[in-house]
N, C-alpha and C positions, 0 to 999 in steps of 0.2 A: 568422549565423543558419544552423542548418541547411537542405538543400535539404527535408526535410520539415516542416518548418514554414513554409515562404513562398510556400505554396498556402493557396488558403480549403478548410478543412475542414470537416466536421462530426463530432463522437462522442457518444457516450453513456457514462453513469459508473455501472459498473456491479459488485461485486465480485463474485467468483469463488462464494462462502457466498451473496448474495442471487438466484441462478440456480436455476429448481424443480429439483423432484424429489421422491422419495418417503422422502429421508436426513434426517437433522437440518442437511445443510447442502450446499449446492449446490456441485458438482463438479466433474471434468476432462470428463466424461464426454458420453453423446449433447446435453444442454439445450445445453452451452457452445457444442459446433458449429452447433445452431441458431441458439444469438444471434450467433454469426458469420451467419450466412446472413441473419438478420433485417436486421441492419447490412447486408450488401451488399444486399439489396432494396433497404432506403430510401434511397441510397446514402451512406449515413455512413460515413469511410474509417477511424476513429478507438476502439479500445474502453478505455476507461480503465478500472483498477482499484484499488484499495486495496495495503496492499503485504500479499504471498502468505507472509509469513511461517509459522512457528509459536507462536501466542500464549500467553498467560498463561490462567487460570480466567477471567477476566472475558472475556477474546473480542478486546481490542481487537488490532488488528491493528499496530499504534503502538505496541506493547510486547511485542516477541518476543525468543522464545529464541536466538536467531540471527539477525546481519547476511545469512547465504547463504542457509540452508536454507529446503525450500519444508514449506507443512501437510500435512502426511498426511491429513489430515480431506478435502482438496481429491481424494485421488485415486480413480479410479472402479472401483470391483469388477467390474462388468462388463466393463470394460478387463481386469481378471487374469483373469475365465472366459473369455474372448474369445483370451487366448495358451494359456487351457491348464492354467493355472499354479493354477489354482483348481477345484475342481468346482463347477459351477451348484448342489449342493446344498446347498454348504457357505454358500450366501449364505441367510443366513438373516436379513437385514437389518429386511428389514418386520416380523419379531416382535420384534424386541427397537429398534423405533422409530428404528432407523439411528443407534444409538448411537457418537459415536465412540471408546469403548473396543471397541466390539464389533469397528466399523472396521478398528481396528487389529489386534485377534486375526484377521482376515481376510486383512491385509495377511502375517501370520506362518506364516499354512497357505501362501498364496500362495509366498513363501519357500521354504517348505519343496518344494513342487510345480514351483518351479523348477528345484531343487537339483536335484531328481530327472528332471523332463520337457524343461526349455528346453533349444533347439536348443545348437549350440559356440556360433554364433555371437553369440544370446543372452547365454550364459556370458559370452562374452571382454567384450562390451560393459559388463556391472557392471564386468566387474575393472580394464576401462579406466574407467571411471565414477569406480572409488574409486582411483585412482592420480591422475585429472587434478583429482580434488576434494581429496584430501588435506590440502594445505594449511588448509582447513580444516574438511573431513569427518572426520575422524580425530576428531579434540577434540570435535565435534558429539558424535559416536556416543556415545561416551565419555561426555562429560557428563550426555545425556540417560540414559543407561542409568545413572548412580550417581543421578542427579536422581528416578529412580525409588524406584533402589535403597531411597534415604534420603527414601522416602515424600513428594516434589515439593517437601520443602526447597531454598530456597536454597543454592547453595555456599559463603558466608560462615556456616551453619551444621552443615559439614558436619566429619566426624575432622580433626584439624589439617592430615594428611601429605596426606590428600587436597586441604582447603580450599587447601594452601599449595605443589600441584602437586609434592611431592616424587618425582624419577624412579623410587624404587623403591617408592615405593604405585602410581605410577601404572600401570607394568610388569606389578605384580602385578594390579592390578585390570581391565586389559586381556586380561592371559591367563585370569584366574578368569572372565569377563564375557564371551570373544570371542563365543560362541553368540548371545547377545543385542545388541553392537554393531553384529555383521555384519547382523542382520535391520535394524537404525536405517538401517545405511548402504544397505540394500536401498529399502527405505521409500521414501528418498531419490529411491534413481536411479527408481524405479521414477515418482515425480512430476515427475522433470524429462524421464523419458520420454515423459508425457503430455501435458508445458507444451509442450512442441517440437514435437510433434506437432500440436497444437493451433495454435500459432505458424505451422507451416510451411500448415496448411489458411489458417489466416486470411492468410495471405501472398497463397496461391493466390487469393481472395476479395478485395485488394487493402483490408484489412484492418491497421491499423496497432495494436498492443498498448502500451499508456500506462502504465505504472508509476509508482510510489509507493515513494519512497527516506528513512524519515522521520530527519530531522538527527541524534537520537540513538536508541542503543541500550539495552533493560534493562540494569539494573544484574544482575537474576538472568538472565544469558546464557550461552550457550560462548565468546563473544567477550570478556566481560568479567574469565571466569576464568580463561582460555587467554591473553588480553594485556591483564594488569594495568595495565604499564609506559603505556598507549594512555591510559589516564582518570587522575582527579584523584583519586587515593585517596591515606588515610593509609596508615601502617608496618602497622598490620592488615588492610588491606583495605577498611576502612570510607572511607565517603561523608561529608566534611564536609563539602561544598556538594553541593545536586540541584540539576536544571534543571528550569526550568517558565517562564511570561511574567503579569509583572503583570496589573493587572487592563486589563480591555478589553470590545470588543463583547461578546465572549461569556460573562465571568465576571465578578461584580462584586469578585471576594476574586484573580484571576488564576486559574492552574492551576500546581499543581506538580504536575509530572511523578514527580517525584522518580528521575529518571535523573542517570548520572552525567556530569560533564563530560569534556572532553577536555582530555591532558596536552599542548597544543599544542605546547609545547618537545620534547620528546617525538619527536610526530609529525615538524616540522620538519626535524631528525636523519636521521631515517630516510625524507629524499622522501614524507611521507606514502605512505609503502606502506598500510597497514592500509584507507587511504580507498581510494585506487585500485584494493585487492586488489576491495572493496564493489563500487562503480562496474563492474568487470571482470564480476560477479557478475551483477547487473543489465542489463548492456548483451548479456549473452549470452541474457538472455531478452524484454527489452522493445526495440522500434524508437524508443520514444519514455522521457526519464525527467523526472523531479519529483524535486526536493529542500524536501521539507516542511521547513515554518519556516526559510527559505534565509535570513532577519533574522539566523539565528541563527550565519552565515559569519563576520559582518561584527561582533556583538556579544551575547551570550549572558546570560539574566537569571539569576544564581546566586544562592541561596536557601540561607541555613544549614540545613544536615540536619533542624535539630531543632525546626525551623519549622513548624504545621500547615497553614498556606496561606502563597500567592505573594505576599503584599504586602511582607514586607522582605526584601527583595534588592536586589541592584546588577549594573549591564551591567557586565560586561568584554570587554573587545577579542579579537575572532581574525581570525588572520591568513587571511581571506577570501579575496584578492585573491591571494595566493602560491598556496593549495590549489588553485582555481580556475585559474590558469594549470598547474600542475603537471598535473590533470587533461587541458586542455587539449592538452596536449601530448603525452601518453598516448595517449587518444582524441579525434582533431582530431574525426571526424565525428560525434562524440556530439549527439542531442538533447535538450538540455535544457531543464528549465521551473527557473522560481525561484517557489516558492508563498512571496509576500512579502504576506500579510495580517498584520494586526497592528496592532503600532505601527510603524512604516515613519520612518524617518529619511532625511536626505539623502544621509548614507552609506551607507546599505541600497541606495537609490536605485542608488546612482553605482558601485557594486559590481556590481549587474545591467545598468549600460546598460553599462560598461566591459566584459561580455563577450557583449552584444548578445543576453541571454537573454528568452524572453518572460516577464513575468511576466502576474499571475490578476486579471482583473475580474469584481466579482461584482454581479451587478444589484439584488441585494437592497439591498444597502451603498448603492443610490443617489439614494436619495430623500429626502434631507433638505433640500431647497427650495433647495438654494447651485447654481445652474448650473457652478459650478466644480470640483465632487463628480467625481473621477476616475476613477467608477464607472458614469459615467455615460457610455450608450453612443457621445455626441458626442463626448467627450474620450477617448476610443481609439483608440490608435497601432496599428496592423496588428503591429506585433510584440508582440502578446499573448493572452493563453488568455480565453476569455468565456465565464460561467456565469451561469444563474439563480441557483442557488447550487452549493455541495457537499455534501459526507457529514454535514458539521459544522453544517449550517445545519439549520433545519425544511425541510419540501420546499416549495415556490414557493406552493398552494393553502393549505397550514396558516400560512405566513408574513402571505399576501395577508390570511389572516381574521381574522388576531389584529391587523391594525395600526385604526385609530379613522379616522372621518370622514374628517376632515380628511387623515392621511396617505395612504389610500388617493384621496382626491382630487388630490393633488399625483402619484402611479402615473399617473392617467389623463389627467391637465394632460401629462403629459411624452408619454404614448405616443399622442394626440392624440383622449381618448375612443373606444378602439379600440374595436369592435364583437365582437372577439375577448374569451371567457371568460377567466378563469384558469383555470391557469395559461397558457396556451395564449397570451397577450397578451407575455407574457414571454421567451416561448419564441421565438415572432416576432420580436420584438427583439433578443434575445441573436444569435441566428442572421442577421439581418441588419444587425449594427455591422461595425466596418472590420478588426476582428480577426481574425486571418487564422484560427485555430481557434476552434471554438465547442460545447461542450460541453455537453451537456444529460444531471442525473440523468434515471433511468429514471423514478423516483416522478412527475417532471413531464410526462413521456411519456404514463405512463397515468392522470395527473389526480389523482394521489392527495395526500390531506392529512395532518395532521399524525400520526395514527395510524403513520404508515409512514413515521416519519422515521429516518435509520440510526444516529445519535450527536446524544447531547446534552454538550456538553463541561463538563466539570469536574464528568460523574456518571458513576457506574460501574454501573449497576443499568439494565436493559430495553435493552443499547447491544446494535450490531451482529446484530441477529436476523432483519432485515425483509427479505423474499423474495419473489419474483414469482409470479404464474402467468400461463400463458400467454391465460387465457382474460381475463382483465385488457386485453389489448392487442389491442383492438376494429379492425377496419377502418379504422375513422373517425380510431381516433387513428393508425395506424399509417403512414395515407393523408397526414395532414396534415401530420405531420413531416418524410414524403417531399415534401411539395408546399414545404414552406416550404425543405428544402435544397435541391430543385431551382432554385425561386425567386429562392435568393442565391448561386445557384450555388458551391455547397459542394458540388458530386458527382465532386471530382478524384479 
């Protein structure tokens, strides 16, 4: 176990997009440093996120363009008139409703006022920037800039010479294109300037950053078109199995993902570089990480392409236990989480205890009358993460209201007729089990129900929008969640 995880903690789960502001989506910018500050008040040491990727049209953050790169959406314009690099005029955000295309035409003048104003030192920092990123900054910029080009197609529908990485389209489209690559790659640094920054305050604040690493990548990526060789494609490119998870708690038909698999054989060969390159990626920005659907190390549900939902598939084996040592050995001090909800076998199990990871208890998951419910806050082992719920659930108040009589009487048989509201009874509980972190969404923070839930799984419509304000989070609540971590002493 790492030594940050075998203290009792407290966090909050909060993504980067559901932080105010006056943008269409919450930033790097002053809000973030508040909810740093907020966190050290109550003394929660813990900020979880969603993963900071750059998404698809639909938002989810579980299907980006890239394993490394962060959103541009995330970074803060005031941060670029703040260096210089921007006129205060040219933010013209509020009329045009803090669009992120407008966003990005801002990020490009910005650029450009670089070019012209930033200090040397400034300078040398991008060019060191794009030299230590290369590996796979390069192909990013690239990508994203033809992915335009060709109107946010896919690269499996793009000219052949391009779809099929030929050196001398790519040469060519490089040097026809550098104007617009160099601004991607600027984008870039210019959000992992922000992230660090951000990181190193929250440091100072004693302040811990929780990441979200999810198992697979988009099939429409830099990563997937840049290292073919990495996934389970035919002689064209094409996807004969996707990945997704039968059915379960949260889908009666499963989900398919429809991402692609990994060429394990492959990866194997080559020390899993490709995963470790990830990992490197991550560990340089988060103190803490998660590997979403970590079931998926141990055995993966593959789904013929041509399938419109998850119900016929079949598990195949990966080689879990190799990857994971390999990591290991890379980054001994790594923190890691296994988010093993699902269908959890004995092997999933013995996979996570064999490298003493904590895995996710979710309170909601707990109440269905079996004292033997392993969700349930008596049967938790101090080596694991405890939630009301997640991103993925409704929030704790819209959960609490949809369940009938009876099941909400078996909630208050357990938590002993609290006197405590919802969510607030929950919250109580989570925070005092034996689990050495304890993680509380925001939504449960300021009592909010199901209106302001962040993801409903296996739908793509109204997902990822729901955002805070600050006038939301009352004294009262903001008092009690400081009383309850004081309480179970979670203020290391």
């Amino acid at each position: 176990m790492s030594v940050l995880l075998d203290k009792r903690r407290a966090g909050v789960l909060l993504h980067i997009s559901s932080l105010p502001g006056k943008n269409e989506s919450g930033d790097l910018g002053p809000e973030a440093f508040n909810f740093v500050n907020f966190l050290h008040d109550v003394g929660a040491t813990v900020w979880q996120t969603l993963p900071l990727g750059m998404p698809h049209g639909d938002g989810s953050p579980y299907q980006c363009l890239s394993a490394h790169a962060g959103n541009p959406a995330f970074v803060s314009i005031e941060w670029l008139e703040q260096k210089g690099w921007l006129p205060s005029a040219e933010n013209c955000s509020e009329c045009h409703g803090g669009h992120l295309f407008w966003k990005s035409c801002l990020i490009a003048k910005a650029f450009y006022g670089f070019q012209t104003v930033a200090s040397e030192a400034d300078q040398q920092d991008f060019k060191t920037f794009c030299k230590e990123k290369a590996d796979w900054l390069d192909d990013f910029a690239l990508f994203i800039t033809l992915r335009n080009v060709f109107g946010h197609k896919c690269w499996n529908q793009w000219p052949v010479a391009l779809k099929q990485r030929q050196p001398q389209a790519l040469k060519e489209s490089r040097q026809l294109l550098k104007v617009v690559i160099e601004g991607i790659k600027f984008e870039q640094f210019v959000f992992f300037k922000q992230w660090h920054e951000l990181k190193a305050y929250a440091e100072q604040k004693s302040v811990l950053l929780f990441g979200d690493i999810p198992i697979f990548v988009s099939y429409d990526s830099a990563d997937v078109w840049a290292n073919r060789e990495v996934f389970k494609l035919n002689q064209a490119g094409e996807m004969d199995v996707v990945a997704g998870v039968p059915p379960d708690y949260f889908s009666e038909f499963g989900q398919r993902w429809g991402n692609p698999h990994y060429d394990w054989t492959f990866l194997r060969k080559t020390n899993y570089r490709w995963w470790l390159d990830r990992i490197k990626s991550q560990n340089e920005m988060f103190h803490i990480l998660r590997i979403d659907h970590f079931r998926g190390l141990e055995a993966a549900w593959e789904i013929p392409a041509d399938e419109d939902t998850a119900i016929n598939g079949q598990w195949v084996t990966a080689p879990g236990a190799e990857l994971l040592k390999t990591i290991q050995k890379e980054f001994p001090d790594l923190a890691l989480i296994a988010e093993d909800l699902g269908i959890i076998t004995e092997e999933v199990e013995a996979l996570r205890d064999d490298f003493n990871l904590p895995g996710m208890k979710i309170l909601q998951f707990a109440f269905d009358g079996h004292p033997d419910n392993p969700y349930l806050p008596m049967n938790f082992d101090h080596n694991s993460v405890a939630y009301t719920g997640t991103h993925d659930n409704d929030t704790t108040l819209g959960w609490f209201e949809s369940l009938g009589d009876a099941e909400k009487q078996r909630v208050y048989d357990y938590l002993g007729w609290s006197t405590l509201p919802m969510p607030c009874a929950l919250v109580h509980a989570v925070l005092g089990s034996p689990a050495n972190l304890a993680v509380i969404p925001m939504q449960d923070i300021l009592l909010l129900g199901s209106a302001d839930r962040m993801n409903t799984p296996g739908t793509t419509e109204g997902n990822w929008r729901w955002r805070f304000e600050w006038s939301q989070l009352t004294e009262e609540n903001a008092g009690r969640f400081a009383h309850f971590i004081g309480m179970f002493n979670r203020h290391e």
